[in-house]
C-alpha positions as CSV (number, residue, x, y, z in Angstrom):
1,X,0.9,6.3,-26.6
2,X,1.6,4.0,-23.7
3,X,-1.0,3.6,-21.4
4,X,-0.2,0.5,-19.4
5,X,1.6,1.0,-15.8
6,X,2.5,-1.8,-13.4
7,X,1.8,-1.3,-10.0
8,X,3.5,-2.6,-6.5
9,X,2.6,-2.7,-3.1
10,X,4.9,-4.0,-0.5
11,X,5.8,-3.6,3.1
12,X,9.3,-4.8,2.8
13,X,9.9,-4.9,6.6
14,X,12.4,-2.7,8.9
15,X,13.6,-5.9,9.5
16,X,16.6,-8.0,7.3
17,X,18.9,-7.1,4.5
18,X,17.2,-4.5,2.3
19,X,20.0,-5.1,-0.6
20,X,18.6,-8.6,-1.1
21,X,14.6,-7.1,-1.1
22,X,15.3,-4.3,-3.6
23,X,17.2,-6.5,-5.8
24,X,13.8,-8.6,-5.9
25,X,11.8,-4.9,-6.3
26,X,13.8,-4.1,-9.4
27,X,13.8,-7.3,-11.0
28,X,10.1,-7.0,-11.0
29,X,9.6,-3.6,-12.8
30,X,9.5,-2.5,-16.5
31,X,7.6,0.0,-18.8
32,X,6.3,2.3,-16.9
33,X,5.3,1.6,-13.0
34,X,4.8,3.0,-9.6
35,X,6.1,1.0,-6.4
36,X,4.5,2.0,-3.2
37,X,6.4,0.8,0.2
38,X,5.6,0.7,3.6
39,X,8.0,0.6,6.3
40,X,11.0,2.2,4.8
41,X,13.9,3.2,7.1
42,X,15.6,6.7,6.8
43,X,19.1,4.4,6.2
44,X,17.4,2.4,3.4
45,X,15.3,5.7,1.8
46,X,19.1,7.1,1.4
47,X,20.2,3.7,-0.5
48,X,17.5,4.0,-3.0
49,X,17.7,7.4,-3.7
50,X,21.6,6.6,-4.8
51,X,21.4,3.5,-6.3
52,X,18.5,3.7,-8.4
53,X,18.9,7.2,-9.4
54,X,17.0,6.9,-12.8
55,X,13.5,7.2,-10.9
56,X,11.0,9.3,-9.3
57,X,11.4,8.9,-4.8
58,X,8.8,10.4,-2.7
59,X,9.5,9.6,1.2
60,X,6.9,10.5,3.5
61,X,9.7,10.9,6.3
62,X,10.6,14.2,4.9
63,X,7.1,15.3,5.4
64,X,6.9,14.7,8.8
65,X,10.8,14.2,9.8
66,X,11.3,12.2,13.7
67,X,12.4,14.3,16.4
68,X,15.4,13.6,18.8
69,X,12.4,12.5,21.0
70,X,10.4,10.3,18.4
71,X,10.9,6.0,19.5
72,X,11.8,4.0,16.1
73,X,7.8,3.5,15.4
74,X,8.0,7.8,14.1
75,X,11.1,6.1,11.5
76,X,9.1,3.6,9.6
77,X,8.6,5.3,6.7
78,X,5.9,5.3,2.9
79,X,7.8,5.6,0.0
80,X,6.9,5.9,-3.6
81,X,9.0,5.0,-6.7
82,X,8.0,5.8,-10.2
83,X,9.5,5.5,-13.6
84,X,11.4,8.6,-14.9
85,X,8.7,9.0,-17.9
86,X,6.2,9.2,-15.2
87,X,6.3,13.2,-13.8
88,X,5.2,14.6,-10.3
89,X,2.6,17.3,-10.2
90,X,1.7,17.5,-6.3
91,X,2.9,15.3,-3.0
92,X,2.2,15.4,0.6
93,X,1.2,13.2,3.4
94,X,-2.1,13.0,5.4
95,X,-1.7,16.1,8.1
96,X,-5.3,15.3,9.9
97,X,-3.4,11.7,11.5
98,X,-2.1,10.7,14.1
99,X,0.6,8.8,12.2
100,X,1.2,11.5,8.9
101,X,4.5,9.3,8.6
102,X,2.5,6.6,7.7
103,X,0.9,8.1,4.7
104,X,1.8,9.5,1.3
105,X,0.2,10.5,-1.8
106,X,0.9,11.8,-5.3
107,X,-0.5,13.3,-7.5
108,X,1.0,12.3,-11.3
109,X,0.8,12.7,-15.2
110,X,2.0,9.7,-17.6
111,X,1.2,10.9,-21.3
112,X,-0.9,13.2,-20.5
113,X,-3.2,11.3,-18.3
114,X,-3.4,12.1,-14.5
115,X,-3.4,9.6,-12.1
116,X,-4.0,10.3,-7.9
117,X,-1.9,7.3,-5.9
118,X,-2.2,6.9,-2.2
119,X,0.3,4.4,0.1
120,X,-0.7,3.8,3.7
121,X,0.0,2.0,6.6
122,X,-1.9,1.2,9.2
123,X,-0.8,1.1,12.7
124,X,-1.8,-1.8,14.8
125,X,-4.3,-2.5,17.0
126,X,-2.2,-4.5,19.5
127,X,0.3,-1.6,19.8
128,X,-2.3,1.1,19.4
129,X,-5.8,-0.1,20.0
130,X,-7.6,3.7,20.5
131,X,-5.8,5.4,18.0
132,X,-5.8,2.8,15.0
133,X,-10.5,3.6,14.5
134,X,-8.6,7.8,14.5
135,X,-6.4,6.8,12.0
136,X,-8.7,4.6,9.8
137,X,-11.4,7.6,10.2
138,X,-8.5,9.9,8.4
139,X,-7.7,7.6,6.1
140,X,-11.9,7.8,5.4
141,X,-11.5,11.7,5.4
142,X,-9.0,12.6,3.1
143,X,-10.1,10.1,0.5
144,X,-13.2,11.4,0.2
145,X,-11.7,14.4,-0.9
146,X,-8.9,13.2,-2.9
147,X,-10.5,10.7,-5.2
148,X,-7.7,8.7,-5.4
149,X,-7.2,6.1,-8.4
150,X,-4.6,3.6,-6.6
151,X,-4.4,2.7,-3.2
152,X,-1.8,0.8,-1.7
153,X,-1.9,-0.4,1.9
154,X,-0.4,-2.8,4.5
155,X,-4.1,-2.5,6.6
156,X,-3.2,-4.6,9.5
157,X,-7.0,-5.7,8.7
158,X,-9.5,-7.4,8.5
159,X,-10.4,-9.7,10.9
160,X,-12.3,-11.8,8.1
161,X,-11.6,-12.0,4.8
162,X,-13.7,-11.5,2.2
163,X,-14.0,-11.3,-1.4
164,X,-16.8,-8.8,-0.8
165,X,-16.2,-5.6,1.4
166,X,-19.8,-5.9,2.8
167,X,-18.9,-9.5,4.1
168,X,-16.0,-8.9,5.7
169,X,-15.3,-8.2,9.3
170,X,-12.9,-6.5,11.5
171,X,-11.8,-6.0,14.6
172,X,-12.6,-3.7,17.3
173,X,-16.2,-4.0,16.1
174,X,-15.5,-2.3,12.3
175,X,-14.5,1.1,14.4
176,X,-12.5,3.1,11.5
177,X,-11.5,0.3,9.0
178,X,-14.9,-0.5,8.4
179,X,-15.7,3.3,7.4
180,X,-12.5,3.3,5.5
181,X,-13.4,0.2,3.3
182,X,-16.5,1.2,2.9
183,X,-15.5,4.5,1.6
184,X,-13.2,3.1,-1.0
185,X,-15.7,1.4,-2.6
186,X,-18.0,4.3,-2.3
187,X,-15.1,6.1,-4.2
188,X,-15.5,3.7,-7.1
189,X,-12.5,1.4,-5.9
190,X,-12.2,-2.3,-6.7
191,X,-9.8,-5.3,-4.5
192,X,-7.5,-5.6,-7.8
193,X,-7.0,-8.8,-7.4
194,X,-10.9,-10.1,-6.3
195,X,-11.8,-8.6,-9.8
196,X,-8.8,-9.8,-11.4
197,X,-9.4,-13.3,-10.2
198,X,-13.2,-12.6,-10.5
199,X,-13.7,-14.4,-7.2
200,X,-17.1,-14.4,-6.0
201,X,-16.9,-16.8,-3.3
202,X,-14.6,-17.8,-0.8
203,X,-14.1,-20.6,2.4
204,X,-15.7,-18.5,5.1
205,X,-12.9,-17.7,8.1
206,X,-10.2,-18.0,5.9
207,X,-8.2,-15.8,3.6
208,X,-8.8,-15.3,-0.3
209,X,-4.9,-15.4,-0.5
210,X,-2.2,-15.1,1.6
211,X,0.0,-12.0,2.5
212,X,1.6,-12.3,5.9
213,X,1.5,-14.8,8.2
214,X,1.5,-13.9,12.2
215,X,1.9,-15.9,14.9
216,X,-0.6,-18.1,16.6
217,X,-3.1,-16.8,14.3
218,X,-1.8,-18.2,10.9
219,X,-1.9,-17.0,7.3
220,X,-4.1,-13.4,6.4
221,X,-4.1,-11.1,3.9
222,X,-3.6,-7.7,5.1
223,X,-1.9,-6.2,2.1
224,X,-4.5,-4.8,-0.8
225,X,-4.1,-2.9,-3.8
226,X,-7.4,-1.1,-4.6
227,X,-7.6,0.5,-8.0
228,X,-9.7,2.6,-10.5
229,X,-13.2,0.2,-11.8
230,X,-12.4,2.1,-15.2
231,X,-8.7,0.7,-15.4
232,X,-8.0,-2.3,-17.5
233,X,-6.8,-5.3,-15.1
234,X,-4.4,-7.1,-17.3
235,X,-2.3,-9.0,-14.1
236,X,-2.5,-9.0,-10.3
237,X,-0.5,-11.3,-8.1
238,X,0.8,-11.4,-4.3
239,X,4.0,-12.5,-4.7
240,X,4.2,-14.3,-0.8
241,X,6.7,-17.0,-1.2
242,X,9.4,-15.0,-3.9
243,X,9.1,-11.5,-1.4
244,X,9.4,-13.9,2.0
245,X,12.2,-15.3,-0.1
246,X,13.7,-12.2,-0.3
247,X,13.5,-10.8,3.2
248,X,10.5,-9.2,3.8
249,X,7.4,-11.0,5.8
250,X,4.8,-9.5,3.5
251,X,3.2,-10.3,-0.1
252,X,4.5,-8.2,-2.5
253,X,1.1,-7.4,-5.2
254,X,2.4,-6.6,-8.6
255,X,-0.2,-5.8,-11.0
256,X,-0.6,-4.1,-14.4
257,X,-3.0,-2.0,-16.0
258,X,-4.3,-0.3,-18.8
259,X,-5.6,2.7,-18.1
């Protein structure tokens, strides 16, 4: 029986050619695996769904479809991809947000073996400095009840890097992300790649790797894949330089497990 599954999170951006960023997705994948995406356009959604008809699509836009009324902000979609030996036993979006476009989750079986996955993206604080703490304190909610074993996110935090969630700081004073970090932890969640790497000490102010880079503040990591303590770490990587390469401005983190 094959219990090994390679994981992907990536905000591919709204922006650029998205032929050029799936052909870099795909190349990436074997065996069996499960691609979580953030900021997937309706136009693009419809690509993937034809092209790579051999897998699994979940696309949180059909959850919570834009209105006539809705600015392109309600049309940046979560999307997850899975192998076609991996099968779909529940899916939904977060309902208790104030962006349920922005969130996605599945429920799964791969040989017999059920796995809860989560993608998420976090609005900013620039754009929306009241309502990202709301969102972050949903995020908080609904994995405490959902118990998820992968998370994928594009956090738009922190503020300081750490490779310890206790150090690390964020903005607005910690309101919601802080709760929300804390919680995944609390849920028995590890940083996949801080355990992978087994860092246990970083240079204080700046990041343990780099995802995204924004302007006139430099290089962060605001991309994380948090995973199961009981799986098997066997890889984790943020591909920056290949996935800028290839259109997008964010890390893409491939890793693998056993689980």
């Amino acid at each position: 029986m094959n219990n090994k599954i390679q994981v992907v999170n990536w905000n591919i951006s709204y922006m650029g050619n998205h032929e050029s960023k799936l052909d870099f997705l795909f190349s990436l994948l074997h065996g069996n695996y499960c691609v979580l995406l953030q900021e997937v356009k309706p136009h693009v959604y419809e690509y993937i769904k034809s092209k790579y008809q051999d897998n699994t699509i979940i696309y949180s836009l059909n959850y919570r479809t834009p209105s006539k009324f809705d600015s392109d902000a309600r049309k940046l979609g979560v999307m997850i991809i899975l192998s076609k030996n991996i099968s779909v036993k529940e899916t939904g979006i977060i309902e208790r947000n104030v962006f349920p476009d922005r969130t996605l989750y599945a429920t799964v079986d791969m040989n017999g073996k059920e796995l809860k996955i989560l993608a998420l993206h976090s609005i900013t604080g620039c754009n929306y400095y009241m309502a990202k703490s709301v969102q972050y304190d949903s995020f908080a909610e609904f994995i405490d009840s959902y118990s998820p074993d992968i998370i994928g996110i594009d956090a738009n935090e922190p503020q300081i890097d750490s490779y310890d969630i206790e150090k690390m700081k964020f903005f607005d004073n910690g309101k919601g992300a802080k709760i929300f970090f804390h919680e995944v932890k609390n849920k028995g969640l590890c940083d996949t790649f801080v355990k992978y790497k087994n860092i246990a000490d970083c240079e204080e102010g700046k990041p343990i790797t780099v995802s995204h880079n924004i302007k006139r503040k430099g290089a962060v990591r605001y991309d994380f894949l948090f995973s199961n303590n009981d799986f098997t770490i066997t890889s984790c990587e943020y591909l920056y330089d290949k996935a800028t390469k290839a259109g997008s401005d964010h890390a893409a983190i491939v890793a693998e497990f056993i689980i």
